[in-house]
LOTI-511225 format. One record per residue: x, y, z of N, C-alpha, C, O in turn; residue in three letters; residue number from 1. Coordinates in Angstrom, 3 decimals. Example, Ala and Ser with C-alpha at 12.3 -4.5 7.8 and 13.67 -1.06 7.14 Angstrom:
(atom (13.190,-5.690,7.800),(12.300,-4.500,7.800),(13.200,-3.300,7.800),(14.236,-3.319,8.465),'Ala',1)
(atom (12.850,-2.250,7.080),(13.670,-1.060,7.140),(12.900,0.030,7.870),(13.409,1.138,8.039),'Ser',2)
//
This chain:
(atom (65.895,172.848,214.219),(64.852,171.950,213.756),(63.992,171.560,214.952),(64.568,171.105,215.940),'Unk',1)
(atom (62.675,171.694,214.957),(61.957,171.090,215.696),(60.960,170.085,215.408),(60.752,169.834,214.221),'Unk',2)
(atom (60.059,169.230,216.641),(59.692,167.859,215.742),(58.507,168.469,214.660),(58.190,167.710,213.744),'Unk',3)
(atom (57.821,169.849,214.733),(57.032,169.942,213.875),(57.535,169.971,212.754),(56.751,169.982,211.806),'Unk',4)
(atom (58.560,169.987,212.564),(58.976,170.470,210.681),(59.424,169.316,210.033),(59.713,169.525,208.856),'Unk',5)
(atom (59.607,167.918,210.498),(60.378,166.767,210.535),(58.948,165.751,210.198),(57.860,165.687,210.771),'Unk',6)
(atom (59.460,165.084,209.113),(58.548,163.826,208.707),(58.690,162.519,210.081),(59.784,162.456,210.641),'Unk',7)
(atom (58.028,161.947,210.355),(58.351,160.602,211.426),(59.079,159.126,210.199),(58.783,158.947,209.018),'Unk',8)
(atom (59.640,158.659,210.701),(60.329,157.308,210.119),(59.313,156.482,210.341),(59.316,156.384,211.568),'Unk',9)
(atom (58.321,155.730,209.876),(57.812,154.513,210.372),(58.496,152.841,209.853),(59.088,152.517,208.823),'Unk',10)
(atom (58.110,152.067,211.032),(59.292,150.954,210.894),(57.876,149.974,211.103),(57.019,150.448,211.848),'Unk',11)
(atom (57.655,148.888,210.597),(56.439,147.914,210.434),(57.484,146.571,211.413),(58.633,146.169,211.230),'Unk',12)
(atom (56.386,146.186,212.491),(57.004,145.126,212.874),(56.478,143.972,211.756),(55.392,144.012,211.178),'Unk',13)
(atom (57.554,142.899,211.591),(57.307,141.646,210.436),(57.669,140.266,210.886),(58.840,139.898,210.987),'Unk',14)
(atom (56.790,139.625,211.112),(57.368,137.857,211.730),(57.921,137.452,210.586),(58.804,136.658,210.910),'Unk',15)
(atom (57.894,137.544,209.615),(58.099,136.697,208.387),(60.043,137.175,208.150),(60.956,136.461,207.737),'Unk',16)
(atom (60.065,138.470,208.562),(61.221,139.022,208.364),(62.392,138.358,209.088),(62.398,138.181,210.306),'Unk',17)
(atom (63.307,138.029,208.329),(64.753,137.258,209.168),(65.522,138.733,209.652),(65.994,138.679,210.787),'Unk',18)
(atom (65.630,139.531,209.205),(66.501,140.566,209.464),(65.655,142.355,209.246),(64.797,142.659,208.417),'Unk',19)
(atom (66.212,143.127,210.176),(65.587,144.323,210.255),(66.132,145.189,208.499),(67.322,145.281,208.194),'Unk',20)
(atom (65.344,145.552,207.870),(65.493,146.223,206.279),(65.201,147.823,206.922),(64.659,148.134,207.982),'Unk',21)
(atom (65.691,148.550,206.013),(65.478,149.655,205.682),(65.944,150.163,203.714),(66.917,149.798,203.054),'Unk',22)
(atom (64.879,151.013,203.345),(65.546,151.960,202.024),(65.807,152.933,202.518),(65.282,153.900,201.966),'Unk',23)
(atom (66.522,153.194,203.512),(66.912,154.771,204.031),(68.015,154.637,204.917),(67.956,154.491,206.138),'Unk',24)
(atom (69.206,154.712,204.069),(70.449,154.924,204.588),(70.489,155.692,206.173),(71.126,155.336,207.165),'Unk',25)
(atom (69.483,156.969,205.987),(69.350,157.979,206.999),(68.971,157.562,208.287),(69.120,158.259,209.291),'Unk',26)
(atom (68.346,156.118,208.268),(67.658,155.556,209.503),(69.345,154.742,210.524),(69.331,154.404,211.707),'Unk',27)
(atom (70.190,154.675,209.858),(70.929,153.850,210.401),(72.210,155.055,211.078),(72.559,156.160,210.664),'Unk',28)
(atom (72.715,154.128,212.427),(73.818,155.016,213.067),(75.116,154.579,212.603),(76.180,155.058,212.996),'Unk',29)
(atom (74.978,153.564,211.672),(76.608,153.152,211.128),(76.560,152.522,210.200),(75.409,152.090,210.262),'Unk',30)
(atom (76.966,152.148,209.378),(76.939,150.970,208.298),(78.049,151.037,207.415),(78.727,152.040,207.190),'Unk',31)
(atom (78.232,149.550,206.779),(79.580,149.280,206.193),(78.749,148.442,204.990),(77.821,147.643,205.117),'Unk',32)
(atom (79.442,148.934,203.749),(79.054,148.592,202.214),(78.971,146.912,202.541),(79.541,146.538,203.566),'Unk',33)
(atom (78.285,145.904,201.706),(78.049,144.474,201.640),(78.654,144.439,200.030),(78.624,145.009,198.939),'Unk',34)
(atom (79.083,143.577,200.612),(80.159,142.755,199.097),(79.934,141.445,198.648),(80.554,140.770,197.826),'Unk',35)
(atom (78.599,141.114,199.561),(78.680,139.610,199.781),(77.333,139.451,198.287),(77.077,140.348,197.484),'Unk',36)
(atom (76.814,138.309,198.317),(75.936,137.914,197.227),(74.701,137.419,197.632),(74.096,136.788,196.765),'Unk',37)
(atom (74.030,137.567,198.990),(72.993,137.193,199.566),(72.068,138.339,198.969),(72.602,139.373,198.567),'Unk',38)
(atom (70.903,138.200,198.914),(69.983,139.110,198.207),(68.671,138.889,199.146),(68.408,137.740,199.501),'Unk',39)
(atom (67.909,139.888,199.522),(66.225,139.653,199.923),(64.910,139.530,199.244),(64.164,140.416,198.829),'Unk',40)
(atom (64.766,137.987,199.218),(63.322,137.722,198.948),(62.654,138.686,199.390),(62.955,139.424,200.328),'Unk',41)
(atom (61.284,138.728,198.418),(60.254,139.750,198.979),(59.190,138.467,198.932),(59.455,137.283,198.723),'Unk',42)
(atom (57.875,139.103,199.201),(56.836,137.954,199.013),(56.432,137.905,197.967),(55.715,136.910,198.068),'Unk',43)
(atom (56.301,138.341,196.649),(56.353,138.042,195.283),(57.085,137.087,194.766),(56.599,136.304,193.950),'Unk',44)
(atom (58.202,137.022,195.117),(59.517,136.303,195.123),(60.449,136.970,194.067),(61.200,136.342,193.320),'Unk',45)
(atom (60.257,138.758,194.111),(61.332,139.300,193.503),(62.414,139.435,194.907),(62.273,139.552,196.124),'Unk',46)
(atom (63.606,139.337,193.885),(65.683,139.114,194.525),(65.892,140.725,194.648),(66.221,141.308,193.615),'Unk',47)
(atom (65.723,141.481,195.838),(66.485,142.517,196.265),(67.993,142.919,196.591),(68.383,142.336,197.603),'Unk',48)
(atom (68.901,143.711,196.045),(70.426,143.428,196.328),(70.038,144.672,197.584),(69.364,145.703,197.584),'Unk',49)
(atom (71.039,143.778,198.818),(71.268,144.536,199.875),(72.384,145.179,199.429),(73.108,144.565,198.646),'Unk',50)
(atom (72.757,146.580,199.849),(73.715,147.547,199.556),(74.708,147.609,200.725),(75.919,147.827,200.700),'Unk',51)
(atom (73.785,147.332,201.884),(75.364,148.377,203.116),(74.271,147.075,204.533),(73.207,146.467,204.422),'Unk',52)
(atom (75.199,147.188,205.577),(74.591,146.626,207.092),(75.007,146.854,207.963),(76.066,146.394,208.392),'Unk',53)
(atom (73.995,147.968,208.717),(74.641,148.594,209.738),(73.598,148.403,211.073),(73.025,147.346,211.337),'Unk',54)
(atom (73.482,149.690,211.868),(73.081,149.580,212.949),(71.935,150.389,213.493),(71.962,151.274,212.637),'Unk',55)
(atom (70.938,150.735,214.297),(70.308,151.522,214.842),(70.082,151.851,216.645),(70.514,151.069,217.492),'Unk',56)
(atom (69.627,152.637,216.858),(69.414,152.258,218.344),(68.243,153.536,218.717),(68.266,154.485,219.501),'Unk',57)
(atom (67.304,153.052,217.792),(66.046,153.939,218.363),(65.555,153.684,219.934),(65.512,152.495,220.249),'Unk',58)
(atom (65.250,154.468,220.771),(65.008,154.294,221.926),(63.797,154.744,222.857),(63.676,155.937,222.580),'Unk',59)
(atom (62.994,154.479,223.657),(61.834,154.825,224.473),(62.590,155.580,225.690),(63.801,155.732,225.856),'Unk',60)
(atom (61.545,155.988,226.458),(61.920,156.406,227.413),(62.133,155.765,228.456),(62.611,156.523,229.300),'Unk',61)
(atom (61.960,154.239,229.001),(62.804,153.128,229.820),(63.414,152.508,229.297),(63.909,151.659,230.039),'Unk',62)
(atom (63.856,152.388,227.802),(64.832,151.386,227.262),(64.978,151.955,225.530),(64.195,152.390,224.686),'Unk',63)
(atom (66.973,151.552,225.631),(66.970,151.704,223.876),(66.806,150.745,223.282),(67.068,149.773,223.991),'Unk',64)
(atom (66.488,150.472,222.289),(66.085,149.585,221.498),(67.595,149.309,220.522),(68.257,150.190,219.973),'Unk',65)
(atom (67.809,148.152,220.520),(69.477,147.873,219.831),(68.660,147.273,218.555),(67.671,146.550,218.680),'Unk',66)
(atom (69.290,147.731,217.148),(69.161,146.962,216.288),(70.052,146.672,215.540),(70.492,147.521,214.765),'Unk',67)
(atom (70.503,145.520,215.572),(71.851,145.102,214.368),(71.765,144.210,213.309),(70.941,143.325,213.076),'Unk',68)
(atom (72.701,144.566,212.734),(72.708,143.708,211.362),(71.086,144.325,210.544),(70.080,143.676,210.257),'Unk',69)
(atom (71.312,145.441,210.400),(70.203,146.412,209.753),(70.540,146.307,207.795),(71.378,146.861,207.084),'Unk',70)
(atom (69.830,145.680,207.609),(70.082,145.799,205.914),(69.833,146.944,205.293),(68.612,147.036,205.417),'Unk',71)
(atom (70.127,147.711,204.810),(69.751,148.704,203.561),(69.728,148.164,202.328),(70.728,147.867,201.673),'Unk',72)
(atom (68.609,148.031,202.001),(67.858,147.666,200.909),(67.182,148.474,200.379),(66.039,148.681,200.788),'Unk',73)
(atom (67.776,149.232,199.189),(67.053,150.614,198.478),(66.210,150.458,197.654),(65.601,151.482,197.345),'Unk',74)
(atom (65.886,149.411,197.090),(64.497,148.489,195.983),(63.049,148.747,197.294),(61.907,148.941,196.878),'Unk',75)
(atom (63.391,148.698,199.014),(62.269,148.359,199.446),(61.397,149.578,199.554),(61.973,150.595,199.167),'Unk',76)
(atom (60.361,149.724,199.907),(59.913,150.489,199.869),(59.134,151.113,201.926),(58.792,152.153,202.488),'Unk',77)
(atom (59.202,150.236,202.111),(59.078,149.853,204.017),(60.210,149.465,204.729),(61.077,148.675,204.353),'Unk',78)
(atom (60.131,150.224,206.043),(61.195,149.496,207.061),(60.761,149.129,207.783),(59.827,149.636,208.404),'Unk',79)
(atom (61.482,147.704,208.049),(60.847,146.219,208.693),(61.641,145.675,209.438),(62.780,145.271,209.203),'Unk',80)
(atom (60.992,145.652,210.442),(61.287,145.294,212.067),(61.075,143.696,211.674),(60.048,143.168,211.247),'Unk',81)
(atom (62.543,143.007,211.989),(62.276,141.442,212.194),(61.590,141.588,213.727),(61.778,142.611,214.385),'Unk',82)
(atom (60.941,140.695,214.132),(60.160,140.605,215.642),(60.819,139.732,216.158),(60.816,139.824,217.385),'Unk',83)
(atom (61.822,138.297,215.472),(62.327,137.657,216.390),(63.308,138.607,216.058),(62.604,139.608,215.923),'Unk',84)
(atom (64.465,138.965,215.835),(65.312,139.851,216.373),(65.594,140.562,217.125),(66.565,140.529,217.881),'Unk',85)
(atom (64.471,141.609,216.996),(63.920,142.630,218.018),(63.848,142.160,219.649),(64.357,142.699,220.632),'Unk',86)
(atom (63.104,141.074,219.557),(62.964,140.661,220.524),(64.371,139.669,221.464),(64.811,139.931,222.583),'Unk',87)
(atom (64.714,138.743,220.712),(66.109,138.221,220.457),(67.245,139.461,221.360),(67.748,139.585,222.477),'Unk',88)
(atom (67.218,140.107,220.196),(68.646,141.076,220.913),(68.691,142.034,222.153),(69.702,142.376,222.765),'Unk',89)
(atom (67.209,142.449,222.437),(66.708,143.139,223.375),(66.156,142.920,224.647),(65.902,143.758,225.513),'Unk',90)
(atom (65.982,141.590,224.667),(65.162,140.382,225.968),(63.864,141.174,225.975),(63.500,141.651,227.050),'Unk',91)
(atom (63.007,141.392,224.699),(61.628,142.022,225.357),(60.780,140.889,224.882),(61.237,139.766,224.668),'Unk',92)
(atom (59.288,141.286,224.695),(58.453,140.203,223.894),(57.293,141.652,223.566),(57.246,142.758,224.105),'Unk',93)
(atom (56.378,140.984,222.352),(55.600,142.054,221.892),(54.124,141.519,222.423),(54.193,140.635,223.277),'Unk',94)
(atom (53.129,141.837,222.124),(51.640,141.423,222.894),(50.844,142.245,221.627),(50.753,143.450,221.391),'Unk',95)
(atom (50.406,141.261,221.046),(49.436,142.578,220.048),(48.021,142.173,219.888),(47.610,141.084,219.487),'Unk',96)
(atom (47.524,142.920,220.155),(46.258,143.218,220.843),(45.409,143.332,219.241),(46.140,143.056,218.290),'Unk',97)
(atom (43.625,143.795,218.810),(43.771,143.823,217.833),(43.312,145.318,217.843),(42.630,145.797,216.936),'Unk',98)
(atom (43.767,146.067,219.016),(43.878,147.996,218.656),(45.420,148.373,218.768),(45.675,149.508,218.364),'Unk',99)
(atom (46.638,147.528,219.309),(47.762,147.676,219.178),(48.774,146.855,219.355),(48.585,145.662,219.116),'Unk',100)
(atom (49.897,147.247,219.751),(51.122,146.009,220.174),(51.716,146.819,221.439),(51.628,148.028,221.654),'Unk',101)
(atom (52.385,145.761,222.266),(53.107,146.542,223.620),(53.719,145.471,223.476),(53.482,144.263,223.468),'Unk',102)
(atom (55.088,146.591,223.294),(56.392,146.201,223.970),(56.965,145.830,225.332),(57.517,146.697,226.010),'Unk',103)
(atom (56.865,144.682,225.720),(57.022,144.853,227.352),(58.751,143.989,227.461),(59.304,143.423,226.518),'Unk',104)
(atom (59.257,144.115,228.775),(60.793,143.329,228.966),(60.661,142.395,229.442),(59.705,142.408,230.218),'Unk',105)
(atom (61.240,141.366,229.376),(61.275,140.047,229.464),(61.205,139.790,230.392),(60.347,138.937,230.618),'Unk',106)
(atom (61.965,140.274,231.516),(62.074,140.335,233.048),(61.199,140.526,233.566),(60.576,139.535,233.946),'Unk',107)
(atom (60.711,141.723,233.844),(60.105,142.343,234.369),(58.438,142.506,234.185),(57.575,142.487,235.062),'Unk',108)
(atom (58.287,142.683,232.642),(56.591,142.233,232.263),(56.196,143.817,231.799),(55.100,144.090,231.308),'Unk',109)
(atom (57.238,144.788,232.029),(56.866,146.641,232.495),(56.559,146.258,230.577),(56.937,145.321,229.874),'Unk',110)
(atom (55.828,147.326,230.319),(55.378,148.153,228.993),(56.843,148.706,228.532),(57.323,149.269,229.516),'Unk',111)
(atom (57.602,148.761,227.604),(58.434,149.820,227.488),(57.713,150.626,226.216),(58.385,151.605,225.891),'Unk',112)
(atom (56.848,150.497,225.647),(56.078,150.738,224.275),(54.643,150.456,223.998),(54.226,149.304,224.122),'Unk',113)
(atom (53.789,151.512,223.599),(52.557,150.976,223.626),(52.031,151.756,221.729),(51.977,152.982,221.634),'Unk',114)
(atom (51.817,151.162,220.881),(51.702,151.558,219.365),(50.531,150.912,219.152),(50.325,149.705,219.278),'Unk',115)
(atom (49.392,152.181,218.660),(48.126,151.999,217.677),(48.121,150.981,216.649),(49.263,150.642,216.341),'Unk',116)
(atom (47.440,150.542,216.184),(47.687,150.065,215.589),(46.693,150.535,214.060),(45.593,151.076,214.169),'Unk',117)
(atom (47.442,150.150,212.463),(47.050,151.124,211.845),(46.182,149.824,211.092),(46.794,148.761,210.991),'Unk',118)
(atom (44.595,149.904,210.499),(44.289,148.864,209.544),(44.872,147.244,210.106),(44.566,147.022,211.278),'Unk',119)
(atom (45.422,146.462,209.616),(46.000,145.349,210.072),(47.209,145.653,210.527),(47.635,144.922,211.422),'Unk',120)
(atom (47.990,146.666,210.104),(49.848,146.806,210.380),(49.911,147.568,212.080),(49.006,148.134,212.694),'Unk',121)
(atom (50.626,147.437,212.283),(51.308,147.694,213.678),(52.399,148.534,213.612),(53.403,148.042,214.128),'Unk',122)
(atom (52.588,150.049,212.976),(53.547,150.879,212.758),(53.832,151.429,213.672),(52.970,151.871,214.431),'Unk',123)
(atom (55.810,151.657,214.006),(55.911,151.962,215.008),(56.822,153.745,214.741),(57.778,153.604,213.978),'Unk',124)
(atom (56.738,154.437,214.971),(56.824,156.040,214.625),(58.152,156.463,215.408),(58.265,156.774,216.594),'Unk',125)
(atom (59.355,156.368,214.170),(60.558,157.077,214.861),(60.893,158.361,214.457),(60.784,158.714,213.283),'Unk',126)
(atom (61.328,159.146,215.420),(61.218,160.572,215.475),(62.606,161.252,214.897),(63.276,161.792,215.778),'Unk',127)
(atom (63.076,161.306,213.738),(64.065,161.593,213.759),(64.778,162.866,214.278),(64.336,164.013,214.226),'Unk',128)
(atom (66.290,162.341,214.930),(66.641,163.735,215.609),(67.852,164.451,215.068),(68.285,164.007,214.005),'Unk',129)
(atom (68.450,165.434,215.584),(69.606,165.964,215.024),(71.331,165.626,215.464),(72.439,166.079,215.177),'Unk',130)
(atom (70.886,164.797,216.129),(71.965,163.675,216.744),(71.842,162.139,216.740),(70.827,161.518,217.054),'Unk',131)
(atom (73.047,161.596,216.328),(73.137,160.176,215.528),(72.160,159.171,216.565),(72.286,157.972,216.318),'Unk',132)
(atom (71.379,159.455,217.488),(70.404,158.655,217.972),(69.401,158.899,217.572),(69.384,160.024,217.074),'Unk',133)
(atom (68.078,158.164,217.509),(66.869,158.603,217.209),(65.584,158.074,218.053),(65.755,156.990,218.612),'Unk',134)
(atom (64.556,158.582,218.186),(63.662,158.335,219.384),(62.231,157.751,218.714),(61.651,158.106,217.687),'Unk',135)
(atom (61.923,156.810,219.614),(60.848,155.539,219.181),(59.671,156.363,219.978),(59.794,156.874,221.091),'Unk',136)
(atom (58.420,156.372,219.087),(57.524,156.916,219.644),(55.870,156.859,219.328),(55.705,157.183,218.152),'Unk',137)
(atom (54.717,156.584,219.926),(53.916,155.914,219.366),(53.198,157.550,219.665),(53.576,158.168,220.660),'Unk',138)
(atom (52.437,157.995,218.978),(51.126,158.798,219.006),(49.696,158.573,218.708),(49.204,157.947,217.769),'Unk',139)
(atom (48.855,159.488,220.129),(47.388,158.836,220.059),(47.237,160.302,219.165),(47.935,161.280,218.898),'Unk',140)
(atom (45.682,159.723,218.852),(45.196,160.798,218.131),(44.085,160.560,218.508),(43.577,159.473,218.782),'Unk',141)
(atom (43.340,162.350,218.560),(42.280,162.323,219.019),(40.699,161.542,218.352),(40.537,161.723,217.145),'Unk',142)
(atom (39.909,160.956,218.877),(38.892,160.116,217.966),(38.258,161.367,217.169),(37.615,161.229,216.128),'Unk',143)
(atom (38.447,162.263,217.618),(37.591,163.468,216.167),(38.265,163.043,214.944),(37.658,163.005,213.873),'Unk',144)
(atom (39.697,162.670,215.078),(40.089,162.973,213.808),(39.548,161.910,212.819),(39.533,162.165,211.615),'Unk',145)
(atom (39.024,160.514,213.383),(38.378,159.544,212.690),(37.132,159.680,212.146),(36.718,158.937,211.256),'Unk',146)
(atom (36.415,160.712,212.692),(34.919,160.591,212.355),(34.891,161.825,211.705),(33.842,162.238,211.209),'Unk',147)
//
């Protein structure tokens, strides 16, 4: 498999979001069934049943990105990056600009991520691979393709 033949995962960063969602079992490196009775509001205020909560660890090329307590939620239709989490579990902070967002580390101030930004959303493009890790990745595109 190479990356041309492979769809990209996109993951939407979300302030509003308490916890990172996915409808795609396939995005996660582990997960264990939920038995519990907590359900996810949407902004309509339809009750989503979470199914399973596991883990991810999409990664850049100076840093992996840890994500836990990953819901699978198969009603959703987007996967959604909580931003305090993200940020929370990882010591980074985000900067969003209104042509993109950069990921930079807390420490240090370095970029670890720099993502276009699409219309109002801020999608961030994971590459899926053929080993239980997967790679975070933003692509420019050339301005021909806009005009």
């Amino acid at each position: 498999m190479n990356l041309e033949e492979v769809q990209p995962t996109v993951w939407y960063p979300d302030s509003g979001a308490s916890a990172h969602m996915t409808p795609d079992p396939s995005t996660l490196t582990s997960h264990t069934p939920y038995f519990g009775s907590s359900q996810v509001m949407v902004g309509d205020g339809t009750l989503l049943p979470i199914k399973s909560i596991g883990s991810s660890t999409p990664s850049t090329t100076s840093k992996p990105f840890l994500l836990k307590n990953v819901l699978y939620v198969p009603s959703l239709t987007k996967n959604l990056l909580s931003i305090q989490r993200l940020c929370a579990d990882n010591n980074c902070f985000i900067h969003f600009t209104d042509s993109g967002s950069f990921f930079k580390d807390m420490k240090t101030g370095t970029t670890l991520l720099h993502c276009n930004n699409s219309g109002s959303l801020y999608p961030l493009h994971v590459a899926p691979s053929s080993s239980s890790s997967l790679g975070l990745y933003a692509k420019i595109l050339p301005a021909s393709l806009w005009h």
